[in-house]
C-alpha positions as CSV (number, residue, x, y, z in Angstrom):
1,X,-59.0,-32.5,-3.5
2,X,-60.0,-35.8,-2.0
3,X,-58.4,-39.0,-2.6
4,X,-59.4,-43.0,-1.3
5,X,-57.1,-45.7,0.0
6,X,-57.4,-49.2,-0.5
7,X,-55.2,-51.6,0.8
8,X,-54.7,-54.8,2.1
9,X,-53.3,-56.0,5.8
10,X,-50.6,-58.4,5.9
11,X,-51.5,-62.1,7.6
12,X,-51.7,-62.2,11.5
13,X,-52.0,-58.2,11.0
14,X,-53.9,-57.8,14.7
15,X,-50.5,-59.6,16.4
16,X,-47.9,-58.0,13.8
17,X,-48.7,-54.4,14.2
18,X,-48.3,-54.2,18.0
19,X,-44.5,-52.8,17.8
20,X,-46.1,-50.1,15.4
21,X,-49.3,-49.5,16.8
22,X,-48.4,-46.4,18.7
23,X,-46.3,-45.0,16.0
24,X,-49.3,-45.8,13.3
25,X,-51.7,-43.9,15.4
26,X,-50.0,-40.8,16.6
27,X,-49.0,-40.3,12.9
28,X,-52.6,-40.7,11.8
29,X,-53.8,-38.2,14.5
30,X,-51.4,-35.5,13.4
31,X,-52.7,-35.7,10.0
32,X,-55.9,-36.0,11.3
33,X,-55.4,-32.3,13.4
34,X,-53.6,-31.1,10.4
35,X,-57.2,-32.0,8.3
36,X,-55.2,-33.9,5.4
37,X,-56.9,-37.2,7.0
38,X,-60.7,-37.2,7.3
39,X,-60.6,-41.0,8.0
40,X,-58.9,-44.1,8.4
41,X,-59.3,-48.0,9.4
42,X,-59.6,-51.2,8.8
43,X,-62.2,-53.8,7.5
44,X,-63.9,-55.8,10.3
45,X,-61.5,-58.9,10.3
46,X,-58.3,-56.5,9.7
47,X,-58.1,-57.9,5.9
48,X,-58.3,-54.4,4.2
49,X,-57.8,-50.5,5.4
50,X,-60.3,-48.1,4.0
51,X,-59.2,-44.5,4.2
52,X,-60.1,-40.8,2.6
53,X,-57.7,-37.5,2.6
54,X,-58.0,-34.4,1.8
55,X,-54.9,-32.9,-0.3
56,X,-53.3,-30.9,-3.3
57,X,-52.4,-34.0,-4.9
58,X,-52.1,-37.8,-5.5
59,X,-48.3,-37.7,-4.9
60,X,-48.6,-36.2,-1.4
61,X,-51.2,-38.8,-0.1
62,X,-48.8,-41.6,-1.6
63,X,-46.3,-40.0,0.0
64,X,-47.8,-39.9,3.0
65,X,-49.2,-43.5,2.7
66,X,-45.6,-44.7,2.2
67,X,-44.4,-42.9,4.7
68,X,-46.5,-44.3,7.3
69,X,-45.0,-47.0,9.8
70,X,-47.2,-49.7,8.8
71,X,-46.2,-49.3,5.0
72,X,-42.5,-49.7,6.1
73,X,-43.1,-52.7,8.5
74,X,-45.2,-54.6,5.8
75,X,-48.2,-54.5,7.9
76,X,-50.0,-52.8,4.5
77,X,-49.3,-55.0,2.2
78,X,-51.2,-53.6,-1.3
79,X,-52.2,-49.8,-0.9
80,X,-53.8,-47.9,-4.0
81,X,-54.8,-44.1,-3.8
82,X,-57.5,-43.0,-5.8
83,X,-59.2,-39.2,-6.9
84,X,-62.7,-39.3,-5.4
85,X,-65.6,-37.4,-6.6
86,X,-67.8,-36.7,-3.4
87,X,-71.5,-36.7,-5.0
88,X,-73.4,-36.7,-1.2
C-alpha cells in the first residue's frame, strides 16, 4: 500500500536541523534502499515536508515517521500519514 506525509518544519528549521542532518539522511536512504520510501522533502522555504511510502500499513509508516531523528528533535513539528490512492 502507499501512504502520504504531511508535516510541518519547526521555526529556524534550516539552522536547527544541522546536529541531525546526517542522522535524518542516512535513515531516509536506508528506507529508501529498503523501497519503503519512494520520496521525501521539504517545501521550498523548509515550512512543510511532503513525503510518500510504500508499506503494509499506517502503523508502520507512523512508526517509522516517529522514529525518525527529526521527529524526536522537534524539527517536524505536525506530521499526518495518510492512505493514498495512486490514479496516474
Amino acid at each position: 500500500m502507499r501512504f502520504v506525509l504531511w508535516g510541518t518544519y519547526c521555526d529556524n528549521a534550516l539552522d536547527k536541523r544541522t546536529p541531525y542532518r546526517e542522522e535524518h539522511l542516512a535513515g531516509l536512504q536506508t528506507l529508501k534502499d529498503a523501497g519503503t520510501l519512494i520520496t521525501l522533502g521539504p517545501t521550498e522555504g523548509s515550512t512543510h515536508v511532503f513525503g510518500i511510502y510504500e508499506a503494509d500499513s499506517l502503523e508502520q509508516v507512523e512508526t517509522l515517521v516517529k522514529g525518525d531523528i527529526y521527529w524526536r528533535q522537534g524539527i517536524w513539528t505536525d506530521v499526518k500519514v495518510y492512505p493514498w490512492i495512486q490514479a496516474f
